[in-house]
C-alpha positions as CSV (number, residue, x, y, z in Angstrom):
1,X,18.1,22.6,55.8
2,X,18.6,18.5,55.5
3,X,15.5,18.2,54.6
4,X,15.1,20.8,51.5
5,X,18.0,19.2,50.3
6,X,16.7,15.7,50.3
7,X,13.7,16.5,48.7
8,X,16.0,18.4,46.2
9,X,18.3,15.6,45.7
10,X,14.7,13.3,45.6
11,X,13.5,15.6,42.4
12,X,17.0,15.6,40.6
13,X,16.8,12.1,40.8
14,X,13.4,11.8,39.6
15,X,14.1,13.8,36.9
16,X,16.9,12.0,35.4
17,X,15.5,8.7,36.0
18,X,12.1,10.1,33.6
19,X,14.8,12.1,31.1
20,X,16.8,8.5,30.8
21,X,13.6,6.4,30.1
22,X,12.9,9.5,27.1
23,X,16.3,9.1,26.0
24,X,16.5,5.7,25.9
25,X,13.0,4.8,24.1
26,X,14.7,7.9,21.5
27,X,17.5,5.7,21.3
28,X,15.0,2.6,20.4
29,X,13.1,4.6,17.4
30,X,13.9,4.3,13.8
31,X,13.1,6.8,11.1
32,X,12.0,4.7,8.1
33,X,10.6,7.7,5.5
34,X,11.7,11.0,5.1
35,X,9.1,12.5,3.2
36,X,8.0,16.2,2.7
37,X,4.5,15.0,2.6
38,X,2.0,13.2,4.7
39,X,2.0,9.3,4.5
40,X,-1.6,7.9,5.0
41,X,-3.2,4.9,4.4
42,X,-0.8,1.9,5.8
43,X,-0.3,-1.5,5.1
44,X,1.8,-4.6,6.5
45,X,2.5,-7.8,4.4
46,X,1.9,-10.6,5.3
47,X,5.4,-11.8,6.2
48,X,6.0,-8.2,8.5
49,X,9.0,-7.9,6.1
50,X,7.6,-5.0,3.7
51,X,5.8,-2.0,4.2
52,X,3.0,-0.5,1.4
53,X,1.7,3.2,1.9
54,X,0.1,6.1,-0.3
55,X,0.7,9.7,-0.6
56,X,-1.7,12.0,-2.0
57,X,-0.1,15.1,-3.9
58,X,-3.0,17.4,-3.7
59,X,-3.2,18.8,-0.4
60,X,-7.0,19.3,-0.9
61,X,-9.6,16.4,0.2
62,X,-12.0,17.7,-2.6
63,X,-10.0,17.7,-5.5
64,X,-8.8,15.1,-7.8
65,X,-5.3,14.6,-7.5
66,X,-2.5,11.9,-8.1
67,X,-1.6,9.1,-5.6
68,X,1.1,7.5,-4.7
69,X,2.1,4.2,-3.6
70,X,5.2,3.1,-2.1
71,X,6.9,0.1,-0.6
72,X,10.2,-0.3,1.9
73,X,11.3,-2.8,3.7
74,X,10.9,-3.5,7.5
75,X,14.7,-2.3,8.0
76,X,14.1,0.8,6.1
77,X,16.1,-0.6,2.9
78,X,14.5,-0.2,-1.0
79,X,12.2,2.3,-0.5
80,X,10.3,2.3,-4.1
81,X,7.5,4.1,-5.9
82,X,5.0,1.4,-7.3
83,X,2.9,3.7,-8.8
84,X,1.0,6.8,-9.7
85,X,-2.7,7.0,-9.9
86,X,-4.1,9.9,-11.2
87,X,-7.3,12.2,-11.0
88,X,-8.7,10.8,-7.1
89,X,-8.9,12.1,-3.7
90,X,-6.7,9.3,-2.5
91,X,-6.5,5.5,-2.7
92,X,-6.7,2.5,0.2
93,X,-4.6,-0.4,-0.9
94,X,-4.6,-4.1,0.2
95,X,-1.8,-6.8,-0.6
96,X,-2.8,-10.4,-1.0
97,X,-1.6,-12.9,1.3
98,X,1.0,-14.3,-1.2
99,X,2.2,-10.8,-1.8
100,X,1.7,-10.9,-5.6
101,X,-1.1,-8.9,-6.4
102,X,-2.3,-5.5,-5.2
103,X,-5.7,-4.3,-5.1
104,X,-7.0,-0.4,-4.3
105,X,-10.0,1.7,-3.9
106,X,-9.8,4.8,-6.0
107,X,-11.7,7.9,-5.1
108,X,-12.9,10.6,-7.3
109,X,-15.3,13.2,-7.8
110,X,-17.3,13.7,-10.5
111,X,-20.2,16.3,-12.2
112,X,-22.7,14.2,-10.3
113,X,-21.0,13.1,-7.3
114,X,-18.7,10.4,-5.5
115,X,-16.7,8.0,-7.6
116,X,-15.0,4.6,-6.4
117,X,-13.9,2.2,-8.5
118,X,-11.9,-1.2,-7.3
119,X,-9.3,-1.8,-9.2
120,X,-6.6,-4.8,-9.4
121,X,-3.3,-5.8,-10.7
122,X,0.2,-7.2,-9.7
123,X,2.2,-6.1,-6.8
124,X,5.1,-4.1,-8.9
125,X,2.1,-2.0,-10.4
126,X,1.2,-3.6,-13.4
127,X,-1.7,-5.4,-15.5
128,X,-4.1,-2.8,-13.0
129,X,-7.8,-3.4,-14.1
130,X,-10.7,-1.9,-13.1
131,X,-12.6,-4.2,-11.3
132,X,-15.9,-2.4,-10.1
133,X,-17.2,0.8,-10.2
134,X,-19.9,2.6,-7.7
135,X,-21.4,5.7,-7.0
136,X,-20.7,5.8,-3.0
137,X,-17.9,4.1,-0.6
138,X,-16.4,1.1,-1.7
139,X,-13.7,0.1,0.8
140,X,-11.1,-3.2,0.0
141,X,-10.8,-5.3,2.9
142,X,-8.7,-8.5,2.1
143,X,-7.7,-10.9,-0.7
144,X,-9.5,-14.3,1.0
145,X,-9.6,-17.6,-0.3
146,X,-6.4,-18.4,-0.2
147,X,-6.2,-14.6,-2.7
148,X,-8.1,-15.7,-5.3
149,X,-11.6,-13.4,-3.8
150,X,-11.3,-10.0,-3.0
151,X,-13.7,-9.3,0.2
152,X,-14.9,-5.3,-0.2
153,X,-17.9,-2.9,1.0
154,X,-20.4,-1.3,-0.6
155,X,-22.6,1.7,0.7
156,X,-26.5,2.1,-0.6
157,X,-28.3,5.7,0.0
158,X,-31.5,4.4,2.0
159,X,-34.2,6.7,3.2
160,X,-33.2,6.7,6.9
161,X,-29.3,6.1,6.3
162,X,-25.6,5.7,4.1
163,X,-25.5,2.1,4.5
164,X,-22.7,-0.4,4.4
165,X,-22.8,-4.2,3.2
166,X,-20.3,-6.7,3.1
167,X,-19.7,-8.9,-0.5
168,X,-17.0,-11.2,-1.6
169,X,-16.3,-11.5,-5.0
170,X,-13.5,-14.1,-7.3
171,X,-10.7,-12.4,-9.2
172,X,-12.4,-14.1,-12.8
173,X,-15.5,-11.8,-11.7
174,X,-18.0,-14.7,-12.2
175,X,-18.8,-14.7,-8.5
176,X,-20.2,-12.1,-6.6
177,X,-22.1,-13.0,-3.3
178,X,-23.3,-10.6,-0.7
179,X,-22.1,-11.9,2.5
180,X,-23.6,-9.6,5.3
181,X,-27.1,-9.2,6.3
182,X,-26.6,-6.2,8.2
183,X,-26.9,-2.8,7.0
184,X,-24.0,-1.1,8.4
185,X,-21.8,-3.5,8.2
186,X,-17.8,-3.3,8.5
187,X,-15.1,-5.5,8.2
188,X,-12.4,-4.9,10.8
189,X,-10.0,-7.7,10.6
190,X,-10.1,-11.3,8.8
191,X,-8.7,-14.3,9.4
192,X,-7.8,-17.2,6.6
193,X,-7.0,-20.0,8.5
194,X,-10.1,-19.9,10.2
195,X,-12.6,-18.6,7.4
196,X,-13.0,-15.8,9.9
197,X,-14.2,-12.2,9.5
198,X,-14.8,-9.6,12.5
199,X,-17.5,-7.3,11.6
200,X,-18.1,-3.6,13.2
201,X,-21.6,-2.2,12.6
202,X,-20.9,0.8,14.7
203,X,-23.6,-0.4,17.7
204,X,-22.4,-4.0,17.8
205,X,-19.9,-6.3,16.9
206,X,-20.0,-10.1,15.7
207,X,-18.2,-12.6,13.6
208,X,-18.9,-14.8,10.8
209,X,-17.4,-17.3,8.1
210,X,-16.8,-16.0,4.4
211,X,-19.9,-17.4,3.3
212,X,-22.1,-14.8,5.6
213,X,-23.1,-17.8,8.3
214,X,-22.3,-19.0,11.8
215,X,-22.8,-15.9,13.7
216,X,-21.6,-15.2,17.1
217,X,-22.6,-11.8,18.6
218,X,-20.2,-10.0,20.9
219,X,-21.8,-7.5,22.4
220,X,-23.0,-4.4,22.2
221,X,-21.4,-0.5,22.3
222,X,-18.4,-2.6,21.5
223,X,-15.5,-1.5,18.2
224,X,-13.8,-4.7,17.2
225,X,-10.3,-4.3,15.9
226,X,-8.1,-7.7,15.6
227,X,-8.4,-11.6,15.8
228,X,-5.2,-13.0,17.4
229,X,-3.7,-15.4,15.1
230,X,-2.8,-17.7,18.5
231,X,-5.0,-17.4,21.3
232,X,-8.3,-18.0,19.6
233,X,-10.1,-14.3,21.6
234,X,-10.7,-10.9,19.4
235,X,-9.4,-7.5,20.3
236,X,-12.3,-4.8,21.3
237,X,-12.6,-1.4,22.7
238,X,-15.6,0.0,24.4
239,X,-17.4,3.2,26.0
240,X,-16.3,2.6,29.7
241,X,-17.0,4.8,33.0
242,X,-13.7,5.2,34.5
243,X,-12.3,4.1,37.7
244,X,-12.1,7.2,39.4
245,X,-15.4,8.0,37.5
246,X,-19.0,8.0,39.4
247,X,-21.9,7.8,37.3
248,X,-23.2,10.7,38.5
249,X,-20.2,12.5,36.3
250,X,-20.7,10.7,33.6
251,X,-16.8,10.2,32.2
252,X,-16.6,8.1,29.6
253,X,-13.5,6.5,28.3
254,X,-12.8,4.0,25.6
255,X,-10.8,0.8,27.2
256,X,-9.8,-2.1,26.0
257,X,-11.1,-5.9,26.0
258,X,-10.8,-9.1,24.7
259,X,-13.1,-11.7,24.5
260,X,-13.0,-15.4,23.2
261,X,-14.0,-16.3,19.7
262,X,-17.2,-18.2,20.8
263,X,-18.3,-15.2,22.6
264,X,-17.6,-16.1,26.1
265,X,-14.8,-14.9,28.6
266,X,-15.5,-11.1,27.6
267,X,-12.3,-9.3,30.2
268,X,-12.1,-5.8,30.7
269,X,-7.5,-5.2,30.0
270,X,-7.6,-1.2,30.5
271,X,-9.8,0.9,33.1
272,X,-8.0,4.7,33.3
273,X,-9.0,8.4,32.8
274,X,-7.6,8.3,29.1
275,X,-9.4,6.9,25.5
276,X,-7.7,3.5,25.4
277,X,-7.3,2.5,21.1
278,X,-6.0,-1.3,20.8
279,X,-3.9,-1.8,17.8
280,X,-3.1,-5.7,17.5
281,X,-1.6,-8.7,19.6
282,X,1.8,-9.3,20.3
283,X,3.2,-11.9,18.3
284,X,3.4,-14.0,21.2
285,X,-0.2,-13.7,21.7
286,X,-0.1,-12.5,25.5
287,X,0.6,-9.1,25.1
288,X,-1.8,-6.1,23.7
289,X,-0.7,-3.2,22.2
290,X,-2.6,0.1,22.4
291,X,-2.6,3.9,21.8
292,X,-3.8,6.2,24.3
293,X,-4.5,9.9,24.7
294,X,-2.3,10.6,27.7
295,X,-4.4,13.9,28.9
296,X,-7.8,12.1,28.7
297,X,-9.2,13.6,25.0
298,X,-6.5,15.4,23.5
299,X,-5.4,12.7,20.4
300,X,-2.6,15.2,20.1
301,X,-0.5,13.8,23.0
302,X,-1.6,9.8,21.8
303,X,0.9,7.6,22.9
304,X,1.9,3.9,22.9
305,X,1.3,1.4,25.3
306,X,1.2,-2.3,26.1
307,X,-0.6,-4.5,28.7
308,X,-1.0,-8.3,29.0
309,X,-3.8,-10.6,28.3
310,X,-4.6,-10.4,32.1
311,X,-4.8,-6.7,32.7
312,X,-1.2,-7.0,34.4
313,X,1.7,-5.4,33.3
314,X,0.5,-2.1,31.9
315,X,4.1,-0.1,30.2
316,X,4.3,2.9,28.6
317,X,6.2,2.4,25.5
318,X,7.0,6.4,23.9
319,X,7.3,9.5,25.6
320,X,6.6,12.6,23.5
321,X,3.7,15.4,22.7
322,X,3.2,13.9,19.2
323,X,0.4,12.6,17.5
324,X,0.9,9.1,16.4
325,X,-0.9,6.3,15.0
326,X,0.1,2.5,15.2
327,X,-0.1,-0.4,12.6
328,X,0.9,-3.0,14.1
329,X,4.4,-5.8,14.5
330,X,7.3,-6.2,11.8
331,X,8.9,-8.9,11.2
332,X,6.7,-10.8,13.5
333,X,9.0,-9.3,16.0
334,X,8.7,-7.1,18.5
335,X,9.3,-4.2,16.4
336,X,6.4,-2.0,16.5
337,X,5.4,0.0,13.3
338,X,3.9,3.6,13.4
339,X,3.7,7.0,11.9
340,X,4.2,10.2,14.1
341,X,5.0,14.2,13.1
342,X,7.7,14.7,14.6
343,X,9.8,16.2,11.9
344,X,6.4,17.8,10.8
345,X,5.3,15.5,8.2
346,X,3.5,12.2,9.1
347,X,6.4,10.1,8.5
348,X,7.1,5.7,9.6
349,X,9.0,5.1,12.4
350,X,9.6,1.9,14.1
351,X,9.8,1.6,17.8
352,X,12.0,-2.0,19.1
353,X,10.9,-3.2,22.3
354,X,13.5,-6.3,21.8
C-alpha cells in the first residue's frame, strides 16, 4: 500500500512540475495582433524595434485580391496600416537597412498567366513605383549596398525546369547585373558588413560576395538559413538518419548544423526522432534557436526550441498543440518573435526568455 502511494505521490508531482513549466512559459507570451484574419509574410527591422507584415483579404490563393501591410512596434504599441495594394494574390515585403524605404513583390494573375511586378517607395507607403515587371516569380530579397540596390530573383521557364537566378539591381535602375551562375538559385540570408549572401539551390548550398564571386561551397543535401552577425559560421539544416535510427529503416530527420564561413568546422547541433527547422542565432551568438515537430512529422504540434553552439544545452522553450512559425529576436533581446493559431487566426506573439 506504501508503495502505490509513492508512485501516486511521484505522478502528482510530475504532473504539477510539467503543468508549472506550461503555466509559466503562458505567463512569458505576449499577444501582439488580434486580427480576424491570417497574418503572413513577416518582417523584422533592422533595429528589432518594429514589426512589418501583410494580410491578404481574399481568402482565395487564385484570385486577385487586396493586401495589406501593417507595422507595430516590438512592445505591441502603434499598430498601423501602411497600405492597401490592390488586385494580387498577396505581396512579400522587405525594409531597407535604414528603415526608410519599403520594397514588395506583387502577385497577380492575368488572361495569360502569372504576374510579378517589384515595386518600391518610402516606408509610410508613399512615392510606390513600379520597379520591374515579369511573367514568373520574382521574389525581393534585401536592400544591399548600404540600401541604395535592391537584390531580387527571377525565374526563366527552361525545357527541363522553373528556374531561379539571382540579380542585383541600383534604385536609379541604371544597373542591373546578374549575380548567380546557378540556375536554381535562392537567396536565404545576406549580410552587409561582409558583402555576404547565403545561397540555397535546393541540392546545395554556398556563399558569395554581391558581385557573384568568391565562392565557398558548403555542402551538399544541406538548406541554409542565417549568417550570424558575430561568430563568423552560417546556420544549416540537413536530411539526417536519426540516433535511434538504423539504416536499414531509413528515418530521416531534418537537424540542425552550423559550419564556419570558409567552409570548414561543419558540426552537427541536433540529432532526435523529430524535423529540426533552425530559425536564427541568439543575439549573443552562442545560442541557436529552432522549431521542431514534437511527434516526428506532424508540423501541427511544431514547437520552439534552443541549443548552444556546442550541441549542449538543448531547452524546450513553448509547450502547446499549436502550429507556429518563428522569425527571429526583437529588440536584439532575447525576446523571441513568432506567429501561432491559438485564438484561431495566425496572429504575433512574442515569447521572453529574459
Amino acid at each position: 500500500m506504501k508503495k502505490l502511494y509513492y508512485i501516486l505521490l511521484l505522478v502528482a508531482f510530475y504532473s504539477c512540475k510539467d503543468l508549472s513549466d506550461e503555466v509559466k512559459l503562458a505567463q512569458n507570451i505576449q499577444q501582439l495582433t488580434h486580427h480576424s484574419e491570417d497574418i503572413s509574410t513577416v518582417k523584422i527591422s533592422e533595429d528589432g524595434n518594429t514589426i512589418y507584415y501583410t494580410i491578404h483579404k481574399n481568402k482565395s490563393s487564385t484570385d486577385n485580391g487586396d493586401s495589406d501591410l501593417y507595422s507595430i512596434n516590438s512592445d505591441g504599441s502603434n499598430n498601423k496600416k501602411i497600405l492597401t495594394y490592390p488586385a494580387n494574390t498577396g505581396i512579400e515585403p522587405i525594409i531597407s537597412k535604414n528603415g526608410k524605404l519599403l520594397a514588395f513583390t506583387s502577385y497577380k494573375n492575368t488572361s495569360t498567366g502569372g504576374q510579378a511586378e517589384l515595386v518600391v517607395g518610402n516606408i509610410d507607403g508613399t512615392n510606390l513605383r513600379t520597379f520591374f515587371i515579369h511573367n514568373g516569380s520574382l521574389p525581393v530579397y534585401a536592400f544591399v549596398d548600404n540600401d541604395n540596390s535592391i537584390l531580387y530573383g527571377k525565374s526563366m521557364r527552361l525545357s527541363n525546369c522553373e528556374c531561379n537566378t539571382i540579380w542585383k539591381r541600383n534604385l536609379e535602375g541604371s544597373e542591373n547585373i546578374k549575380i548567380s551562375n546557378d540556375n536554381n538559385a535562392v537567396v536565404a540570408d545576406v549580410s552587409d558588413e561582409n558583402n555576404l549572401i547565403l545561397v540555397d539551390t535546393y541540392l546545395s548550398a554556398y556563399s558569395m560576395n554581391y558581385l557573384g564571386r568568391d565562392t565557398i561551397q558548403l555542402g551538399t543535401g544541406f538548406t541554409p538559413r542565417r549568417i550570424s552577425p558575430l561568430n563568423s559560421s552560417f546556420l544549416l539544416s540537413k536530411d539526417m538518419l536519426a540516433a535511434s535510427s538504423t539504416p536499414s529503416t531509413r528515418n530521416y530527420f531534418k537537424q540542425v548544423f552550423v559550419v564556419d564561413t570558409n567552409g570548414a568546422n561543419l558540426r552537427q547541433l541536433t540529432n532526435s526522432d523529430m524535423n529540426n527547422y533552425p530559425v536564427d542565432y541568439f543575439p549573443d551568438g552562442q545560442q541557436v534557436l529552432f522549431l521542431a515537430d514534437k511527434n516526428g512529422r506532424n508540423e501541427n504540434e511544431r514547437e520552439l526550441y534552443s541549443i548552444k553552439l556546442d550541441g549542449s544545452g538543448l531547452k524546450r522553450l513553448t509547450a502547446n498543440d499549436y502550429y507556429e512559425e518563428a522569425y527571429g529576436f526583437l529588440e536584439k533581446s532575447k525576446k523571441v518573435l513568432f506567429t501561432s493559431r491559438k485564438d484561431g487566426y495566425n496572429n504575433l506573439y512574442v515569447l521572453n526568455l529574459n
